[in-house]
Phi, psi and omega in degrees: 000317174188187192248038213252140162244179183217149159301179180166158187228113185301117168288312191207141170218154174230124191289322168330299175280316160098014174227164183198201209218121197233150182264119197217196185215167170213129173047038143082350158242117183331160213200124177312170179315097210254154166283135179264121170246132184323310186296010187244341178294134147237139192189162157273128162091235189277087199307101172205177202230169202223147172284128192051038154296131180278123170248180171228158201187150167267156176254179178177185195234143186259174182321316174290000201039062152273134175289150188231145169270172164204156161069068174281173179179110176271122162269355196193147162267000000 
C-alpha cells in the first residue's frame, strides 16, 4: 500500500496457525486490528510473535485486498 511504517502491539498470535493480530494507531486513532502472517516477521530462525510485542510494520494487502502488516519487525520482547 505504501512505504509508510507504523508501531503497533501483538493482541494474539498461535505459533501453530502462524498468524495473529496486532493492535495499532494512524494520526493517533485506533484502527481495527490488523492481520499478521508468520511469512510477513523478519527475524532469524524460527518466525513468531509473541503477546504483547511491540513491533514495526508495512501495511499491504492480502489476496482479497483486506490490509495486511508486512515487513514485522520486533522492537521489545
Amino acid at each position: 500500500m505504501s512505504d509508510e511504517k507504523f508501531t503497533g502491539v501483538v493482541v494474539w498470535f498461535d505459533a501453530k496457525l502462524g498468524y495473529g493480530f496486532i493492535v495499532w494507531e494512524k494520526d493517533n486513532v485506533p484502527q481495527k486490528d490488523l492481520f499478521v502472517h508468520f511469512s510477513d516477521v523478519v527475524c532469524e530462525g524460527f518466525k513468531t510473535l509473541i503477546k504483547e510485542q511491540k513491533v514495526s510494520f508495512g501495511l499491504g494487502v492480502n489476496k482479497h485486498g483486506d490490509p495486511k502488516a508486512v515487513e514485522v519487525h520486533i522492537l521489545k520482547h
